[in-house]
Every structure is written in structure tokens, then in C-alpha cells.
PyMOL Python script that loads the backbone (N, CA, C, O; Angstrom):
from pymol import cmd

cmd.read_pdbstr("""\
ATOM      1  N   UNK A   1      74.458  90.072 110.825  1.00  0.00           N
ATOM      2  CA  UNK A   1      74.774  88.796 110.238  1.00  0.00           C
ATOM      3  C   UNK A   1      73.587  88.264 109.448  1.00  0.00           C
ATOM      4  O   UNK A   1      73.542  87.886 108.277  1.00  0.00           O
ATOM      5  N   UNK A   2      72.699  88.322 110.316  1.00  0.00           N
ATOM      6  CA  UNK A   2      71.235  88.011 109.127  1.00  0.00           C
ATOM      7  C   UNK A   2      71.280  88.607 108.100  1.00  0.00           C
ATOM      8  O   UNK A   2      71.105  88.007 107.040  1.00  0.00           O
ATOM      9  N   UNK A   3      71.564  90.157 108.147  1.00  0.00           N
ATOM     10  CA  UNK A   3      71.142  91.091 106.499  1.00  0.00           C
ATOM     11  C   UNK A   3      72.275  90.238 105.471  1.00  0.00           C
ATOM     12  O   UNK A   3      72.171  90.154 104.248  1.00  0.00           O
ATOM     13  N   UNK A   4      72.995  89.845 106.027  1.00  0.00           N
ATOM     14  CA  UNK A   4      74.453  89.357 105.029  1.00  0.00           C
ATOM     15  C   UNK A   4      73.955  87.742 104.465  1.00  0.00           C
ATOM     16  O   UNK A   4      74.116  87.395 103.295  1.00  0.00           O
ATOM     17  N   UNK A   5      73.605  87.245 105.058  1.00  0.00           N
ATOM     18  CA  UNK A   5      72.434  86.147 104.989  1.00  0.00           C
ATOM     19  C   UNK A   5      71.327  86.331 103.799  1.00  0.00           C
ATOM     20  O   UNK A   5      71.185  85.805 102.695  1.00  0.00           O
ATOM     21  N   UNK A   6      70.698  87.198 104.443  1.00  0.00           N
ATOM     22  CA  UNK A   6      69.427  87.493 103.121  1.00  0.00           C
ATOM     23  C   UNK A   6      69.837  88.114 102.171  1.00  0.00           C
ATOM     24  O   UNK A   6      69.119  87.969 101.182  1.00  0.00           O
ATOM     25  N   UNK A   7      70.895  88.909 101.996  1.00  0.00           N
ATOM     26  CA  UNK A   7      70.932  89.679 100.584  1.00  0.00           C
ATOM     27  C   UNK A   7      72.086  88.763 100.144  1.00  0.00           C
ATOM     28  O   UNK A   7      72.382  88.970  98.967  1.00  0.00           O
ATOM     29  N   UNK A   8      72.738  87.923 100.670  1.00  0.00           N
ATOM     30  CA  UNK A   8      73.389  87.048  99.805  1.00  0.00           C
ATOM     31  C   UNK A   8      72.571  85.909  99.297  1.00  0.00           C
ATOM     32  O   UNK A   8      73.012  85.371  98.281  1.00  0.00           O
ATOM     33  N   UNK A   9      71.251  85.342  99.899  1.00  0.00           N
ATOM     34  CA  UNK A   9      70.331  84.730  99.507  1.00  0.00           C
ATOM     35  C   UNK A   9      69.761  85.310  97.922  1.00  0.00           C
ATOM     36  O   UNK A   9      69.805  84.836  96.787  1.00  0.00           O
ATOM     37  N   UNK A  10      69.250  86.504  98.482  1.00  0.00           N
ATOM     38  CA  UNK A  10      68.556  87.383  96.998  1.00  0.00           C
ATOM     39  C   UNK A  10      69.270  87.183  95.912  1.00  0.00           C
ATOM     40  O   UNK A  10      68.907  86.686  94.846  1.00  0.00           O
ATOM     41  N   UNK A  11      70.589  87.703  96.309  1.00  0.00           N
ATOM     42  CA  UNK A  11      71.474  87.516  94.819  1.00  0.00           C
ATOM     43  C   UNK A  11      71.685  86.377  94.325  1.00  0.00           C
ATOM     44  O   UNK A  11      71.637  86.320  93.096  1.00  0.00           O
ATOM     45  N   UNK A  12      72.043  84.854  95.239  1.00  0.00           N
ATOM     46  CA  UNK A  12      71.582  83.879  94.547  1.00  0.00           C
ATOM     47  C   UNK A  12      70.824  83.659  93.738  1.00  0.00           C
ATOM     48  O   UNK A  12      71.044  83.400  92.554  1.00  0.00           O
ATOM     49  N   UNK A  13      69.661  83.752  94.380  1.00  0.00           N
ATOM     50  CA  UNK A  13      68.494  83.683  93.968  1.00  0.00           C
ATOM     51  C   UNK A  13      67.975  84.366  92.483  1.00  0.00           C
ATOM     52  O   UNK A  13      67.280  83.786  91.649  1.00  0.00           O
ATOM     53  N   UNK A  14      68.334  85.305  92.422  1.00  0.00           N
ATOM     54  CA  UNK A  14      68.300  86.368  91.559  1.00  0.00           C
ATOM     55  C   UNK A  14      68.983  85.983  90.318  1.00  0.00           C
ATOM     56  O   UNK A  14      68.487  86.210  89.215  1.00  0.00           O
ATOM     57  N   UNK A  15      70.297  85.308  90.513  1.00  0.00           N
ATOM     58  CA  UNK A  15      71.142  84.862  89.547  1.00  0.00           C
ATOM     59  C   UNK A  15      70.797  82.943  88.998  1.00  0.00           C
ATOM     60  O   UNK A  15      71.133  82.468  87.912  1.00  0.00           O
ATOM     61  N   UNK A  16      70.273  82.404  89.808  1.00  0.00           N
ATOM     62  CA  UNK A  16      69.878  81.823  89.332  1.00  0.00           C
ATOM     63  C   UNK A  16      68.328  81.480  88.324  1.00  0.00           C
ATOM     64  O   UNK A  16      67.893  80.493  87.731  1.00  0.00           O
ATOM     65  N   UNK A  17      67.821  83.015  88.566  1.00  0.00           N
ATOM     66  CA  UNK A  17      66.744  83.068  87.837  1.00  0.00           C
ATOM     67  C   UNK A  17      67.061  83.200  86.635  1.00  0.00           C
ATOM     68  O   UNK A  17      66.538  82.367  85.893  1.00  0.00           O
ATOM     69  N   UNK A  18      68.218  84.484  85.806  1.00  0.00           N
ATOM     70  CA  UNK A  18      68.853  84.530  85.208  1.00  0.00           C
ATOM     71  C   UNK A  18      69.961  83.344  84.707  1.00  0.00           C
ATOM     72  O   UNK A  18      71.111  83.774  84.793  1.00  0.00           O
ATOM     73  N   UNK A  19      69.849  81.472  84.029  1.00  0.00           N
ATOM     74  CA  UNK A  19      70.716  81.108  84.160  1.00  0.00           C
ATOM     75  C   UNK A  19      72.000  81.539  83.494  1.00  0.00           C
ATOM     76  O   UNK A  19      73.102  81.616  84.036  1.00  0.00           O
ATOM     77  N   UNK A  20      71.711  81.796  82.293  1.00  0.00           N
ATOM     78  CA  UNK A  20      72.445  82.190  80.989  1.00  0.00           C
ATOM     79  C   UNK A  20      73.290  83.047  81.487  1.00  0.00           C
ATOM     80  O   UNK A  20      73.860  83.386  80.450  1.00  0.00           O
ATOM     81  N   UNK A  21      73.718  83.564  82.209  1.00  0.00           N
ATOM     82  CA  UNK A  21      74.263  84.998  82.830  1.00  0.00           C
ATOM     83  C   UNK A  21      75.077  84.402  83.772  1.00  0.00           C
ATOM     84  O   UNK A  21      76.267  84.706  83.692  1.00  0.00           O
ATOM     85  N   UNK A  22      74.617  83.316  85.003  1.00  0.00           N
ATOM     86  CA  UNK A  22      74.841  82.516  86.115  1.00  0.00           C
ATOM     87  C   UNK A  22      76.625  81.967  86.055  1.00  0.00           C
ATOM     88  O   UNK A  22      77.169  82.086  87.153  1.00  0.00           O
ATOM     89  N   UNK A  23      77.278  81.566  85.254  1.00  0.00           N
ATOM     90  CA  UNK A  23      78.648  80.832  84.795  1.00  0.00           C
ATOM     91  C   UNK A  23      79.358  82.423  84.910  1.00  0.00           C
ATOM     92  O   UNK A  23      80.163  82.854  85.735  1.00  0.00           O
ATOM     93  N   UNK A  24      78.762  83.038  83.829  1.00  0.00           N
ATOM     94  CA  UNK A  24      79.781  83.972  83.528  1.00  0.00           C
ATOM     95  C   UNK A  24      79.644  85.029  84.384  1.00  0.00           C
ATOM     96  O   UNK A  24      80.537  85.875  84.348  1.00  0.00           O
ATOM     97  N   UNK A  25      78.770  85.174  85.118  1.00  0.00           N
ATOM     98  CA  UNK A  25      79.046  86.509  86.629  1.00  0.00           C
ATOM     99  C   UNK A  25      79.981  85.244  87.861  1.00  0.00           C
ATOM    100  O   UNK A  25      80.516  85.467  88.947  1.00  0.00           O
ATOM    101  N   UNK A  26      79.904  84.565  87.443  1.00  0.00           N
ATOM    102  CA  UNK A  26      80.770  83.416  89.137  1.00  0.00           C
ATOM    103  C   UNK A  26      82.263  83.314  88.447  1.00  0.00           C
ATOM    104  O   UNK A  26      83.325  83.615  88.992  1.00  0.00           O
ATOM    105  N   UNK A  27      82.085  82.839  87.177  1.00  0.00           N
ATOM    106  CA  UNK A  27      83.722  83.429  86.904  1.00  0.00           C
ATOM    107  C   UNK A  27      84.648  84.492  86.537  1.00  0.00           C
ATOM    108  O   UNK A  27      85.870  84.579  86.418  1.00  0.00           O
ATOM    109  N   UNK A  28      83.315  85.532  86.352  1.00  0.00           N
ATOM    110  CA  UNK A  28      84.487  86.728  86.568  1.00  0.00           C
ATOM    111  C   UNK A  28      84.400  87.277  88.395  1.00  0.00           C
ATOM    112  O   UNK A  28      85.216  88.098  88.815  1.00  0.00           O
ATOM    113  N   UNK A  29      83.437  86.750  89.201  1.00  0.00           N
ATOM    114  CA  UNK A  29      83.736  86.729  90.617  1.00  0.00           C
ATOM    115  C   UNK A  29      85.003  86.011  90.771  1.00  0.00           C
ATOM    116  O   UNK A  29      85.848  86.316  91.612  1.00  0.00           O
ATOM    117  N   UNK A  30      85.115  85.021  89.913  1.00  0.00           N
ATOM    118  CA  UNK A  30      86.598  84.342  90.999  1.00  0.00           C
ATOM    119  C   UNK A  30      87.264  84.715  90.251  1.00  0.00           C
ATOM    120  O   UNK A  30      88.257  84.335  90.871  1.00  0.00           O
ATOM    121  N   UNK A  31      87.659  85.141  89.427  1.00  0.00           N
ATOM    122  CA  UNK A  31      88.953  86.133  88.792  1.00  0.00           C
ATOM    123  C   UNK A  31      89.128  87.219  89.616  1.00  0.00           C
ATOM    124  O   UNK A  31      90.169  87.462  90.228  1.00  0.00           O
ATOM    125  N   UNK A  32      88.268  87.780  89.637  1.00  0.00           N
ATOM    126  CA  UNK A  32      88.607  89.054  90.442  1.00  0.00           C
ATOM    127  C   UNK A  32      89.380  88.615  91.930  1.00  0.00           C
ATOM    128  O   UNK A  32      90.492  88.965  92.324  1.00  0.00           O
ATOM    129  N   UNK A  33      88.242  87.605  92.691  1.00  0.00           N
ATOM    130  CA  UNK A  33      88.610  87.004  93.721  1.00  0.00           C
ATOM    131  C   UNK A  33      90.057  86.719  94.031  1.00  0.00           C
ATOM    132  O   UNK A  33      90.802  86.936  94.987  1.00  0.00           O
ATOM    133  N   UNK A  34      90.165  86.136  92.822  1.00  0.00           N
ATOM    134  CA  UNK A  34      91.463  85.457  92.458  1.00  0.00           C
ATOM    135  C   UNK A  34      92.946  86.706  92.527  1.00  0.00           C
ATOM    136  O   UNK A  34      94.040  86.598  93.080  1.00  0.00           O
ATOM    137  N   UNK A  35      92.396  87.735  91.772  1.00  0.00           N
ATOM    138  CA  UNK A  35      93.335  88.634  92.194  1.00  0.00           C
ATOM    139  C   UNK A  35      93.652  89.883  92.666  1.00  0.00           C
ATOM    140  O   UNK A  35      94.442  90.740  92.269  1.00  0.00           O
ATOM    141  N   UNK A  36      92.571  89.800  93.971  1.00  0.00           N
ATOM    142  CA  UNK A  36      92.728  90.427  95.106  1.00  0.00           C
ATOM    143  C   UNK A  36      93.360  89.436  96.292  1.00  0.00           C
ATOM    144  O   UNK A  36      93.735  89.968  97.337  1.00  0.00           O
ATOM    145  N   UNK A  37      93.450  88.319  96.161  1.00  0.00           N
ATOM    146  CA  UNK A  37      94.632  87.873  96.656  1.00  0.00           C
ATOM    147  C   UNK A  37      95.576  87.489  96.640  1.00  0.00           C
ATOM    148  O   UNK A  37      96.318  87.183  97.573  1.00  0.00           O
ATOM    149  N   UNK A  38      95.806  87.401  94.845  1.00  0.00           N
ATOM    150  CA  UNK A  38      97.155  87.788  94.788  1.00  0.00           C
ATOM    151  C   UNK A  38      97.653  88.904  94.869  1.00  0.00           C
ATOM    152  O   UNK A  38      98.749  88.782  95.416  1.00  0.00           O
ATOM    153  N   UNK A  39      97.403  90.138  94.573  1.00  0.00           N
ATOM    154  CA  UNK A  39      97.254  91.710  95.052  1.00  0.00           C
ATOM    155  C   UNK A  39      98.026  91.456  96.683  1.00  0.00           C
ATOM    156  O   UNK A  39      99.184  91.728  97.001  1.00  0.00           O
ATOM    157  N   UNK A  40      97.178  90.984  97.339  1.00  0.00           N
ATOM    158  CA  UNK A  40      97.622  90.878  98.642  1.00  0.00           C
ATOM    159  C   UNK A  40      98.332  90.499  98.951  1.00  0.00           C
ATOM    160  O   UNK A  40      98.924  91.237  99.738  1.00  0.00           O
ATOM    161  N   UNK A  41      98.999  89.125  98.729  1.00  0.00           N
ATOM    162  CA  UNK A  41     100.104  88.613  98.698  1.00  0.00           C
ATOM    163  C   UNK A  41     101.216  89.550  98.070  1.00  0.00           C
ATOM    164  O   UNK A  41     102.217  89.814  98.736  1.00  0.00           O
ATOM    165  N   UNK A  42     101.009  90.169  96.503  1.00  0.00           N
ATOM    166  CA  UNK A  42     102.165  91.030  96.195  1.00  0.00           C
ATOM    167  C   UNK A  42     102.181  92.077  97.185  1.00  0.00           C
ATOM    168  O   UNK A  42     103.348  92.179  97.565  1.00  0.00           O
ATOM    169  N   UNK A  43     101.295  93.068  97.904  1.00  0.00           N
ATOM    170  CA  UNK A  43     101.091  93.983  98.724  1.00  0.00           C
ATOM    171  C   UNK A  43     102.580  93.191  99.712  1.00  0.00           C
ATOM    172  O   UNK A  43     103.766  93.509  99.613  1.00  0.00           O
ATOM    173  N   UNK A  44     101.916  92.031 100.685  1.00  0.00           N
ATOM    174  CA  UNK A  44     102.545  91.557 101.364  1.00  0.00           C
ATOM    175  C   UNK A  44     104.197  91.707 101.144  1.00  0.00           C
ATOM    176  O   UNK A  44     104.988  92.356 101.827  1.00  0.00           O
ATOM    177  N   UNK A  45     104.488  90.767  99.781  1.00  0.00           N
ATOM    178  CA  UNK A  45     106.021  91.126  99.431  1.00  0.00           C
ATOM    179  C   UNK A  45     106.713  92.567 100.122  1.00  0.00           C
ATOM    180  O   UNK A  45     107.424  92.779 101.104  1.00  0.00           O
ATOM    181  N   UNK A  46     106.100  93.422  99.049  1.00  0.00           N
ATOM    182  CA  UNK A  46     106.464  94.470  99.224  1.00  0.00           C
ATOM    183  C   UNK A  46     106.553  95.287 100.425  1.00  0.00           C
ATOM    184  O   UNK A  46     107.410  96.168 100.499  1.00  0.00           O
ATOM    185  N   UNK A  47     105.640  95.038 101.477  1.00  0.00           N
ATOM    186  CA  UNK A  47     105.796  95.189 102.357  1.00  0.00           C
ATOM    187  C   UNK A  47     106.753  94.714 103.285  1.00  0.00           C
ATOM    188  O   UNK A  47     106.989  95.247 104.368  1.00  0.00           O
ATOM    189  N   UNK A  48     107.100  94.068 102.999  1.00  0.00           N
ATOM    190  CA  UNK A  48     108.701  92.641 104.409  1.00  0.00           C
ATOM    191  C   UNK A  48     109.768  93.893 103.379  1.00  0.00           C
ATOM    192  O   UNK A  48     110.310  94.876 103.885  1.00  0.00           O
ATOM    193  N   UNK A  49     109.854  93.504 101.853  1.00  0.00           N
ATOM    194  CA  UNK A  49     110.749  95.032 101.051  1.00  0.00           C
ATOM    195  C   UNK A  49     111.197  96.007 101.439  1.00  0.00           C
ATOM    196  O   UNK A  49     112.398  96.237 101.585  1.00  0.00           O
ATOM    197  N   UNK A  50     109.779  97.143 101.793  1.00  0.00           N
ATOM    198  CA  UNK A  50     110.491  98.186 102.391  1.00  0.00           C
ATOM    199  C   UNK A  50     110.226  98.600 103.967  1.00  0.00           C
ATOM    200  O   UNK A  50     110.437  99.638 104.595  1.00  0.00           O
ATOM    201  N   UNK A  51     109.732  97.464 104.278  1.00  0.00           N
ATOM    202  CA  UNK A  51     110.351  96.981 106.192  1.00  0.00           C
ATOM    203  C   UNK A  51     111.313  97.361 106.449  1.00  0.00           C
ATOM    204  O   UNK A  51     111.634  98.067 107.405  1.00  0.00           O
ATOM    205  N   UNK A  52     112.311  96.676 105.099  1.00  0.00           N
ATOM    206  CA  UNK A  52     113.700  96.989 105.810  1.00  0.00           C
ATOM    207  C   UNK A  52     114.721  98.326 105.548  1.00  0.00           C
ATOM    208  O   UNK A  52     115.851  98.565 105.973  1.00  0.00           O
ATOM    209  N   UNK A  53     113.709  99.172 104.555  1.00  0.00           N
ATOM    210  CA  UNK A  53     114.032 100.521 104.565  1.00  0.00           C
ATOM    211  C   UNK A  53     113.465 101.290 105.731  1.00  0.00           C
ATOM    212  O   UNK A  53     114.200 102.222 106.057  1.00  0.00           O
ATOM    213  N   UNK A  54     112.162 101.145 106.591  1.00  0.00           N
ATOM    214  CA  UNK A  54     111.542 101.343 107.554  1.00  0.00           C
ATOM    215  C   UNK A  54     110.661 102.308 106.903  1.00  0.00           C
ATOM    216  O   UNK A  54     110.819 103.525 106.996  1.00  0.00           O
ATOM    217  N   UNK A  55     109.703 101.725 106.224  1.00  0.00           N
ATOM    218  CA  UNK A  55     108.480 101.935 105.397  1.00  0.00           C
ATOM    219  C   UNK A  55     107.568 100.689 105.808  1.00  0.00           C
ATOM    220  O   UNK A  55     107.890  99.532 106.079  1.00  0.00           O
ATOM    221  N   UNK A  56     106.333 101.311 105.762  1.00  0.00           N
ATOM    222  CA  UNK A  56     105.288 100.596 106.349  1.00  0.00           C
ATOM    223  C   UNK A  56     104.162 100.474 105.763  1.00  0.00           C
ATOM    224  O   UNK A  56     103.202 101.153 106.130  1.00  0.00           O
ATOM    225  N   UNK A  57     104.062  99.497 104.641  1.00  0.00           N
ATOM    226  CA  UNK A  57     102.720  99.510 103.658  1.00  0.00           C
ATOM    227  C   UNK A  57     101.462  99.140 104.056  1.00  0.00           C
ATOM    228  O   UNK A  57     101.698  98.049 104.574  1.00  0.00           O
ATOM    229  N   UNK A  58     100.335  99.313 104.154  1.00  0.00           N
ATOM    230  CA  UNK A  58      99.305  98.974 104.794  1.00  0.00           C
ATOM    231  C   UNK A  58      98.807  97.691 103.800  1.00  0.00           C
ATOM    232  O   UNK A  58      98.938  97.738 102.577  1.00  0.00           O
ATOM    233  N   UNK A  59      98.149  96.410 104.599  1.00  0.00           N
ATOM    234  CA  UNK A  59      97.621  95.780 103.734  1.00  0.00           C
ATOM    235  C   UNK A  59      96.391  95.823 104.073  1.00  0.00           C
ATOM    236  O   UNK A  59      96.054  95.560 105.228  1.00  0.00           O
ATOM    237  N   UNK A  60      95.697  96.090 103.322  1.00  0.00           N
ATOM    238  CA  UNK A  60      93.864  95.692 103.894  1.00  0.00           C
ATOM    239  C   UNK A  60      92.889  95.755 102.430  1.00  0.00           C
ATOM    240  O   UNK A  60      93.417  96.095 101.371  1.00  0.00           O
ATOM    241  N   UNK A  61      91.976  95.527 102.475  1.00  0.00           N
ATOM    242  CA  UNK A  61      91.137  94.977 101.723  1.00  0.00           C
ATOM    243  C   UNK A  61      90.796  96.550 100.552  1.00  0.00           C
ATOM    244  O   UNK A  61      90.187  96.554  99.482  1.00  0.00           O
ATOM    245  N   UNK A  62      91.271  97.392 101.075  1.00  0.00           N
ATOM    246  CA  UNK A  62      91.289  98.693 100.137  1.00  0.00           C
ATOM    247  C   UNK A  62      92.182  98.607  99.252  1.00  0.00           C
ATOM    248  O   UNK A  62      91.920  98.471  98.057  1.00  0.00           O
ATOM    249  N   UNK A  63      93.791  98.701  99.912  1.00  0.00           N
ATOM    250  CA  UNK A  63      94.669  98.186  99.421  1.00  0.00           C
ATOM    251  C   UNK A  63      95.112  97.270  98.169  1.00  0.00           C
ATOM    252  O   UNK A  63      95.800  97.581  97.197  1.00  0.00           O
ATOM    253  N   UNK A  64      94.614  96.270  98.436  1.00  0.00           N
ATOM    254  CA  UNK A  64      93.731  95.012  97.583  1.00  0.00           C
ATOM    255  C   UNK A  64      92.986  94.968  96.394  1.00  0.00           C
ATOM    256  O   UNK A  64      93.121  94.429  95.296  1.00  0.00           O
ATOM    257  N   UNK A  65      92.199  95.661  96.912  1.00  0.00           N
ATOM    258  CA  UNK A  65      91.293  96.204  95.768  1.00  0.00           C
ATOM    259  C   UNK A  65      91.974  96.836  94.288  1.00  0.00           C
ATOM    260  O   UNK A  65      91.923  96.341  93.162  1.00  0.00           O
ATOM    261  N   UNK A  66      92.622  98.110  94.745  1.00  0.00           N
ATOM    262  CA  UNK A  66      93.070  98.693  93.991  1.00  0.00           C
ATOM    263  C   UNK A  66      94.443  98.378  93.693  1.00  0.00           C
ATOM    264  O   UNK A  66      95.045  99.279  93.110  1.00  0.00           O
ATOM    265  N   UNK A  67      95.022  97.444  93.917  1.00  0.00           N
ATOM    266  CA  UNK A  67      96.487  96.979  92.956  1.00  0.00           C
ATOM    267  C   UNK A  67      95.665  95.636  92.081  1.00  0.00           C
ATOM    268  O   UNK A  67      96.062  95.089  91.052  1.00  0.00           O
ATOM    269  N   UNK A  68      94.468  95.351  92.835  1.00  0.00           N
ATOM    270  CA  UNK A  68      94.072  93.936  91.635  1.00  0.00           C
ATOM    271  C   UNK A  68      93.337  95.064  90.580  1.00  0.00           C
ATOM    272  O   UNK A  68      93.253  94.793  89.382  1.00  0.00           O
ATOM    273  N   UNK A  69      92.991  95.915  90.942  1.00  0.00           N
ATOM    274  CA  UNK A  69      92.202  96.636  89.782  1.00  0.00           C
ATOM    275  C   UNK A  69      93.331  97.494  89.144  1.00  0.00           C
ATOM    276  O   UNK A  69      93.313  96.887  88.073  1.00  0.00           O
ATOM    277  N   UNK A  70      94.084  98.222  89.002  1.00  0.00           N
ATOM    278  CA  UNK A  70      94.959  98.914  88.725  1.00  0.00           C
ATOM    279  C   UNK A  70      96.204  98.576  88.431  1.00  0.00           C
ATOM    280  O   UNK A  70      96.963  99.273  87.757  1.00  0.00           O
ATOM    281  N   UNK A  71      96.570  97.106  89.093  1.00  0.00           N
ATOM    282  CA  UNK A  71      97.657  96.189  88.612  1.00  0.00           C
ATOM    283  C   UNK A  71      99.015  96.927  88.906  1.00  0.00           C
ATOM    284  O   UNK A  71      98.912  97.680  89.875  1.00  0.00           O
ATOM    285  N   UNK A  72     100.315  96.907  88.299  1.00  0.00           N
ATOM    286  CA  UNK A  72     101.573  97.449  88.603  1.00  0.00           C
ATOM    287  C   UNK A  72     101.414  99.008  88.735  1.00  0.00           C
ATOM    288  O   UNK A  72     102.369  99.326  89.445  1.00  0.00           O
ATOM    289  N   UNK A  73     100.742 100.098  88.440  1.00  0.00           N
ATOM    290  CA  UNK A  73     100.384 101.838  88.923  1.00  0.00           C
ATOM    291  C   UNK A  73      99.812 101.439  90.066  1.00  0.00           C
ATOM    292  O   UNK A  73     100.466 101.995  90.948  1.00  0.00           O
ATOM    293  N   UNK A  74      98.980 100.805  90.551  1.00  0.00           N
ATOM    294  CA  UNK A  74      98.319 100.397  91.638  1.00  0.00           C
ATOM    295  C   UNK A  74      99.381 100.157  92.581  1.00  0.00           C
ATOM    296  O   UNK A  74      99.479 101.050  93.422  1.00  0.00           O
ATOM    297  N   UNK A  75     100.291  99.108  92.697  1.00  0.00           N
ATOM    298  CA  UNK A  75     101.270  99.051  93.525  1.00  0.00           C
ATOM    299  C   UNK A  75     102.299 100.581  93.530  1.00  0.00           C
ATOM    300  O   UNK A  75     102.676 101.186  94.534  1.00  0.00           O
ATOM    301  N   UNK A  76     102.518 100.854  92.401  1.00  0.00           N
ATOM    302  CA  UNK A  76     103.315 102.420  92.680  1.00  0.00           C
ATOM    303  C   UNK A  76     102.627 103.124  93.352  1.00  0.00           C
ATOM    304  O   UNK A  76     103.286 103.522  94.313  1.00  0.00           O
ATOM    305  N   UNK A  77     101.243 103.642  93.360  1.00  0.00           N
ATOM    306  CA  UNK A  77     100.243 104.678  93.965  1.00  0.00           C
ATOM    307  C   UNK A  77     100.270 104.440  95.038  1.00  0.00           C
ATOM    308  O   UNK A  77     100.743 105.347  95.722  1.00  0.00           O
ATOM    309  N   UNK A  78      99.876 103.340  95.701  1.00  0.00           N
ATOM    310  CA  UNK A  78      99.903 102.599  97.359  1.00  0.00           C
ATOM    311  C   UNK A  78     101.186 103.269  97.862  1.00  0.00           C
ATOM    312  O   UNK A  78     101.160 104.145  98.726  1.00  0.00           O
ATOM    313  N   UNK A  79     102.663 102.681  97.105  1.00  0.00           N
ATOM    314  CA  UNK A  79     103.892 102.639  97.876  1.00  0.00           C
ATOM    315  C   UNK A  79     103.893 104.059  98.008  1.00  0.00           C
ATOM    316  O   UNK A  79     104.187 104.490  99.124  1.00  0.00           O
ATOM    317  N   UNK A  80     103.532 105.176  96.779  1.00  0.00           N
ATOM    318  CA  UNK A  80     103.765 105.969  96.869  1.00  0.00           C
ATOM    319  C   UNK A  80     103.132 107.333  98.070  1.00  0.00           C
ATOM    320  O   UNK A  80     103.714 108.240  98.666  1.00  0.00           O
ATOM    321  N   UNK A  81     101.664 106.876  98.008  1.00  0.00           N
ATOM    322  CA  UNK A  81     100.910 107.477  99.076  1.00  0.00           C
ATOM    323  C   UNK A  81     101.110 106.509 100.350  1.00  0.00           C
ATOM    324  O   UNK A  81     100.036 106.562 100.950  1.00  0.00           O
ATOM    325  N   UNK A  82     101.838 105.795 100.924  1.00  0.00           N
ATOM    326  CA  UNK A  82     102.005 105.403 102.328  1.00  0.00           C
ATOM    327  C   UNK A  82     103.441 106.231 101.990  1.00  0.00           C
ATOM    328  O   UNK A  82     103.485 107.183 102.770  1.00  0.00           O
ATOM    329  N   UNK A  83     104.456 106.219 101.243  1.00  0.00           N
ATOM    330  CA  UNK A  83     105.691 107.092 101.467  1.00  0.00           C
ATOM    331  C   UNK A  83     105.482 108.365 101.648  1.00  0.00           C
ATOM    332  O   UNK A  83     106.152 108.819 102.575  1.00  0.00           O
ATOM    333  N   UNK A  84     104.767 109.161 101.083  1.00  0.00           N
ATOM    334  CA  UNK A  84     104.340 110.657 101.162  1.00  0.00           C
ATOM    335  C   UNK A  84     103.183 110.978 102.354  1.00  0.00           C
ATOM    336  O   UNK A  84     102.450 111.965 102.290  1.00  0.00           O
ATOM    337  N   UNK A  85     103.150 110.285 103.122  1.00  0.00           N
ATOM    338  CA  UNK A  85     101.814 110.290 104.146  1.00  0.00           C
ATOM    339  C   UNK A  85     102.646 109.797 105.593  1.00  0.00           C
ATOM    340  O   UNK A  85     102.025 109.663 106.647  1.00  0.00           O
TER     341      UNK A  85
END
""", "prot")
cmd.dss("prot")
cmd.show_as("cartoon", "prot")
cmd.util.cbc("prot")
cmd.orient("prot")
């Protein structure tokens, strides 16, 4: 818990040395932020979806990741590797 502490300190720190830079790395953090949980939430949908086929999508922060980064192939790839697995 401390190391998570200090190296989130540094990077503050770090970024505020840099201001000019400071706005535009925090708002593409909360974009992203922003949609890895909506990612999750769509994950979620889809998951109660094919519940009721008796398919079982995993949600977790991997998951997440890669439908906010990869967007609608992202959700096919997931459904598709928890169906084939």
C-alpha cells in the first residue's frame, strides 16, 4: 500500500513539473477511465444476454480493458473466446 502511495506521489509530482502536458494527460486519463466503465457496464449487458443461453462472460478489469480499447471486435473477441473456451 505504501509503494502505491509513493509512485502515485512521483507521478504527480512529475506531472506537475511538466504543467503544459498536466490538462491533457488527466483528460485523456478520464476518457479512457471513462470507457472502461462503460466497457464494463456493456460487458455486464451482455453478460445477463447470454446467461440466458447459459454462457458465462467474465467481467474483470482485463476484460475491460480490451472492449474500451478495441471497442465493438473487442466485445466479439471476449464473447467469442469465453464461447470457444
Amino acid at each position: 500500500m505504501k509503494l502505491i502511495i509513493i509512485g502515485g506521489s512521483l507521478v504527480l509530482l512529475l506531472l506537475l513539473m511538466f504543467r503544459k502536458s498536466f490538462s491533457g494527460v488527466i483528460e485523456g486519463l478520464s476518457i479512457f477511465l471513462f470507457r472502461i466503465g462503460f466497457s464494463v457496464l456493456l460487458l455486464f449487458g451482455v453478460h445477463l444476454l447470454l446467461g440466458l443461453a447459459g454462457y458465462a462472460i467474465p467481467i474483470n478489469l482485463f476484460t475491460g480493458t480490451v472492449v474500451a480499447v478495441l471497442g465493438v471486435p473487442g466485445i466479439v473477441s471476449v464473447v467469442a473466446i469465453s464461447i470457444f473456451i
